[in-house]
C-alpha positions as CSV (number, residue, x, y, z in Angstrom):
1,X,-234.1,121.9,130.3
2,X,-231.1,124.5,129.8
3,X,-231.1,126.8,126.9
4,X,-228.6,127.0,124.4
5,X,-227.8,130.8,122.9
6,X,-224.1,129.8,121.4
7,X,-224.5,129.8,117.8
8,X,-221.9,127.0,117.1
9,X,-224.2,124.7,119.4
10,X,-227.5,126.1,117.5
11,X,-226.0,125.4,113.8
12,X,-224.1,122.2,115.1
13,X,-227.8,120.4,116.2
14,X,-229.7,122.1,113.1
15,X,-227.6,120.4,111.1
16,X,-227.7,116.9,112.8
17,X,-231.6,117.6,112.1
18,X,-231.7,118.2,108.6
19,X,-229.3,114.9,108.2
20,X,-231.3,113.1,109.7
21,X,-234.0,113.9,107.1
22,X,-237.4,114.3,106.7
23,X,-237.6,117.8,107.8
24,X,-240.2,120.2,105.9
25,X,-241.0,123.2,107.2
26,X,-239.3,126.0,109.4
27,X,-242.0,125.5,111.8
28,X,-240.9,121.8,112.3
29,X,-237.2,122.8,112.6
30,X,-238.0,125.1,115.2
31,X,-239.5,123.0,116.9
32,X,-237.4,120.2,117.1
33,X,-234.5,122.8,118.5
34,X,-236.9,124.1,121.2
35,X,-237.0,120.6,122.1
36,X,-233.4,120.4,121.9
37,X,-233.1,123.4,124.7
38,X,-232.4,125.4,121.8
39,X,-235.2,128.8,121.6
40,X,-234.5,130.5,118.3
41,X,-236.4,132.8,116.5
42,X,-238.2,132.3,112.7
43,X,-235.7,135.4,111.4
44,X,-232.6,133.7,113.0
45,X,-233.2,130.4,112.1
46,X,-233.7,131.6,108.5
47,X,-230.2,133.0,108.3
48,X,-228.7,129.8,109.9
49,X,-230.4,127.8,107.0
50,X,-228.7,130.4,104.5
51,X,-225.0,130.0,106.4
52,X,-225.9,125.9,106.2
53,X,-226.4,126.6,102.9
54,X,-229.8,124.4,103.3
55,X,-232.1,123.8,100.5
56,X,-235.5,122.8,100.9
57,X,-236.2,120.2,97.8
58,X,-240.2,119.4,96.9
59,X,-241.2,116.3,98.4
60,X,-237.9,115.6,100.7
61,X,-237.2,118.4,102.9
62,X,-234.7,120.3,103.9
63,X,-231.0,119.1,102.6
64,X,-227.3,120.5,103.4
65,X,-225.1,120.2,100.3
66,X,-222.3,117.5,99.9
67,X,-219.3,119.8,101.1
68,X,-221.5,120.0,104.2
69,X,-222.3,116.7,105.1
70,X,-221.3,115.1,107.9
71,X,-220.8,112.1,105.9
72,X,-219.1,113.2,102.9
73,X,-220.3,109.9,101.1
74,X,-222.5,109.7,98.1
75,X,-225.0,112.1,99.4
76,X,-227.1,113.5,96.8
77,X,-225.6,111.2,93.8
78,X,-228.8,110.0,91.7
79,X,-226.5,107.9,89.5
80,X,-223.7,107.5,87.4
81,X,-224.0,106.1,83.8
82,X,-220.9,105.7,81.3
83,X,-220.7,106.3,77.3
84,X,-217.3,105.9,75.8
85,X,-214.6,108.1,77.4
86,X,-217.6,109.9,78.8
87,X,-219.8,109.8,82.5
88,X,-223.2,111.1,83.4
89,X,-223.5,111.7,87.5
90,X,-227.1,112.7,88.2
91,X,-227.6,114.5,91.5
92,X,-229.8,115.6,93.3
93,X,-231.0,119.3,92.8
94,X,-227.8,121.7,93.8
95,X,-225.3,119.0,94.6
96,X,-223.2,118.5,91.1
97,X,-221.2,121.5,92.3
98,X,-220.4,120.6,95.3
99,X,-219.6,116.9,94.3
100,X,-217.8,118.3,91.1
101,X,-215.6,120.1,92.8
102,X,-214.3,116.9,95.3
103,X,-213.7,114.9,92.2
104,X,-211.8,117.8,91.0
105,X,-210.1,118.1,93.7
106,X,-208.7,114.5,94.2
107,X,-206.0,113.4,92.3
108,X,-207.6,110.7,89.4
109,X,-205.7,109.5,86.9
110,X,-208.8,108.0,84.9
111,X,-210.7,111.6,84.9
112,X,-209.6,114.8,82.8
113,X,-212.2,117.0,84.1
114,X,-216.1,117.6,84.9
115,X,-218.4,120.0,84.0
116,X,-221.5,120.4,86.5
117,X,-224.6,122.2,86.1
118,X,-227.2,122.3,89.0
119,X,-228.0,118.1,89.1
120,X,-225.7,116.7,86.4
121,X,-222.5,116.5,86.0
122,X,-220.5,115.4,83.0
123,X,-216.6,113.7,83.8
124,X,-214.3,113.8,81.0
125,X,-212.2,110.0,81.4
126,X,-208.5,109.4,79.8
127,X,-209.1,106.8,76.8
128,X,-206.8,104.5,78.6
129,X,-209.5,104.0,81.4
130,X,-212.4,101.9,81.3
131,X,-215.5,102.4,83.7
132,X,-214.1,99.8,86.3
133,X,-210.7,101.6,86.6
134,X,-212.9,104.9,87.0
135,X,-215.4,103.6,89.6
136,X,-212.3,102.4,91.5
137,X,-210.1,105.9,91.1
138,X,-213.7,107.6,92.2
139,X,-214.5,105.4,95.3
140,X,-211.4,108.0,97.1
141,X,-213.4,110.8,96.6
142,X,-216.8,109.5,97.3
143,X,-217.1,106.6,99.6
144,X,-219.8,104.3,98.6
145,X,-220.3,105.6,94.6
146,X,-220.0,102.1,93.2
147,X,-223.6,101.4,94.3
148,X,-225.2,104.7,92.0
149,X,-223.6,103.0,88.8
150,X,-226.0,102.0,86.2
């Protein structure tokens, strides 16, 4: 096996790893990069997870936030839940910002603004808009949101 010491290679399999899921320790993540090729050292692999911007959540493991992700679907959306001209996104812990932020950024008709906290995030909608018509406008920013709507 040939080892890897480029740092873009190192951060570039971590963070197919900790997509993956299920990964819970340091120890573990090491581990599964030795096996890679990739020998790394508890001190550097720490400072990688703080670049990632990684966050271990109880019970799930290690996650990268939305901006991060490979995928840039609905990753870390809990669900979404409507109340006049008014939407409740639940996330999970430290994505609203992140997923704020790509709402914001995408042009939506249907959506005035969003206020997000660290797992909730509130989206101010235009009267003229019902939740259908927001769901739709949304689905640009997020791929696959429609499925977190209660």
């Amino acid at each position: 096996m040939q080892k890897v010491n480029n740092i873009n290679t190192r951060r570039k399999i971590l963070t197919g790893l900790i997509e993956k899921g299920g990964i819970t320790s340091q120890e573990q993540l090491q581990a599964l990069l030795q096996e890679a090729g990739i020998e790394t050292t508890q001190a550097t692999l720490s400072r990688d997870l703080k670049v990632l911007q990684a966050m271990k959540i109880p019970g799930e493991g290690y996650r990268l936030p939305l901006h991060r992700s490979l995928g840039q679907s609905a990753q870390g959306i809990q669900s979404i839940e409507f109340s006049g001209n008014q939407a409740v996104v639940k996330t999970l812990p430290g994505f609203a910002p992140a997923i704020a932020t790509r709402i914001d950024r995408t042009p939506l008709p249907a959506v005035m603004g969003t206020i997000a906290g660290d797992d909730t995030i509130l989206l101010i909608l235009r009267e003229s808009f019902g939740p259908s018509d927001v769901m739709g406008q949304l689905e640009a920013a997020i791929p696959n949101i429609q499925e977190y709507r209660i």
